[in-house]
C-alpha positions in Angstrom: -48.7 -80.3 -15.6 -51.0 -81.0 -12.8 -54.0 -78.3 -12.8 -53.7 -77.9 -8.7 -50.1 -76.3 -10.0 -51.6 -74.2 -12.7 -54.3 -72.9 -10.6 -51.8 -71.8 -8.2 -49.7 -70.4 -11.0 -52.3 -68.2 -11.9 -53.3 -67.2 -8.4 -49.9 -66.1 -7.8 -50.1 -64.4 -11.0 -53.2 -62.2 -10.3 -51.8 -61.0 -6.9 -48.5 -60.2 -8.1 -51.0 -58.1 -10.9 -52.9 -56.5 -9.2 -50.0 -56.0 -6.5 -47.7 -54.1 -8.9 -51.1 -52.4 -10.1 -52.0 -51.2 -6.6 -48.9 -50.0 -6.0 -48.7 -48.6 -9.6 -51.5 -46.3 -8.3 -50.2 -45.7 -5.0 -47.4 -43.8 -6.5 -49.7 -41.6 -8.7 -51.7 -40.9 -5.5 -48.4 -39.9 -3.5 -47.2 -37.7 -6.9 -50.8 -36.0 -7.0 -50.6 -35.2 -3.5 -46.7 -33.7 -3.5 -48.0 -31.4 -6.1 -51.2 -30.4 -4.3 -49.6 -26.9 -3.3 -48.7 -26.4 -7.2 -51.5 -23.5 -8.4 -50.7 -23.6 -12.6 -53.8 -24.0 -14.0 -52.3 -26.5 -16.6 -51.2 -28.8 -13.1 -54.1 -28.6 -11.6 -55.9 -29.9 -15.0 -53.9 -32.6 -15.2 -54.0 -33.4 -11.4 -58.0 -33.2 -11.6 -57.5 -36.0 -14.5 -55.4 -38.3 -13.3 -57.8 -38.5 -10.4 -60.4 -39.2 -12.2 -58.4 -42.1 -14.1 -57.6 -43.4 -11.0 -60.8 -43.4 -9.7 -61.6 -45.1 -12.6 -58.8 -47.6 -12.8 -59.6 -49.3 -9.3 -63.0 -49.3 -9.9 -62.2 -51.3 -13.4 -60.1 -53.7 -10.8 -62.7 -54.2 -8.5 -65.9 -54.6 -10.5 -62.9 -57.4 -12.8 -62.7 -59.2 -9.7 -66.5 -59.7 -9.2 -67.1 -60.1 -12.9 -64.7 -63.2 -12.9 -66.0 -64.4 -9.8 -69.5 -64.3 -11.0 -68.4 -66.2 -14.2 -66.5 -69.1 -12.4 -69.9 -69.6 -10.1 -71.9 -69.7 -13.3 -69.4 -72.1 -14.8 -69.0 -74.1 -11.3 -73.2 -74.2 -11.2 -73.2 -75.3 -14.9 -70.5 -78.2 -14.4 -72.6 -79.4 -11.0 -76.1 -79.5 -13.2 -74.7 -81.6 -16.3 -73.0 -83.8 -13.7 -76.3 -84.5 -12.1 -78.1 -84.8 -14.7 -75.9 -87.0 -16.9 -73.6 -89.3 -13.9 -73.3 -92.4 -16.1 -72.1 -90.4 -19.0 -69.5 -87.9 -16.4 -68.5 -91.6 -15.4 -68.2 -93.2 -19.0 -65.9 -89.7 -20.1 -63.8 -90.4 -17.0 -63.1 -94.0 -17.4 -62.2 -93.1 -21.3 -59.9 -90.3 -20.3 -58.4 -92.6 -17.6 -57.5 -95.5 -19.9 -55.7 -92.9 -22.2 -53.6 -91.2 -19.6 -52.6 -94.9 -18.5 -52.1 -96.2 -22.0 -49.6 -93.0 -22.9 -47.9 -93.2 -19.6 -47.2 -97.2 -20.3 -46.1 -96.3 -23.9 -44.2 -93.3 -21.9 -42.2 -95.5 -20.0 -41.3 -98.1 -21.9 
């Protein structure tokens, strides 16, 4: 499978996540807030927690999305220095890789 495909895969993966996650919470907000005029003391506990897990919940989403942004930068900036400092080997793993794809794909076809 090509890895331009994959990537989009799991692109449209993470926004249909986080979609069905946003509007997951969404519908907590609107249930807290259509019980807002409710005074039992047991409601209003539980209303004061799922707040608070809700808070907590799209914090968790946003600092995830940073975290893996961070890591894919490190791994990008990692990938660019080994490249640089090694270009005949990046060249020599390349040409190897190459001559396998197009000696299965012969084979493959035959």
């Amino acid at each position: 499978m090509d890895a331009h495909l994959d990537n989009s895969h799991i692109r449209k993966a993470k926004k249909y996540s986080t979609a069905a996650i946003t509007d997951f919470l969404d519908n907590v907000d609107d249930l807290t807030k259509a019980i807002k005029d409710v005074e039992a003391p047991e409601i209003a506990r539980v209303r004061a927690k799922v707040k608070m897990a809700m808070a907590a919940a799209k914090s968790a989403i946003t600092d995830g999305a940073a975290q893996v942004r961070g890591q894919a930068r490190q791994v990008t900036k990692s990938a660019d220095g080994y490249v640089r400092d090694n270009p005949w080997q990046v060249v020599g793993i390349a040409a190897v890789i190459g001559i396998a794809l197009g000696m299965m794909m012969t084979r493959r076809s035959d």
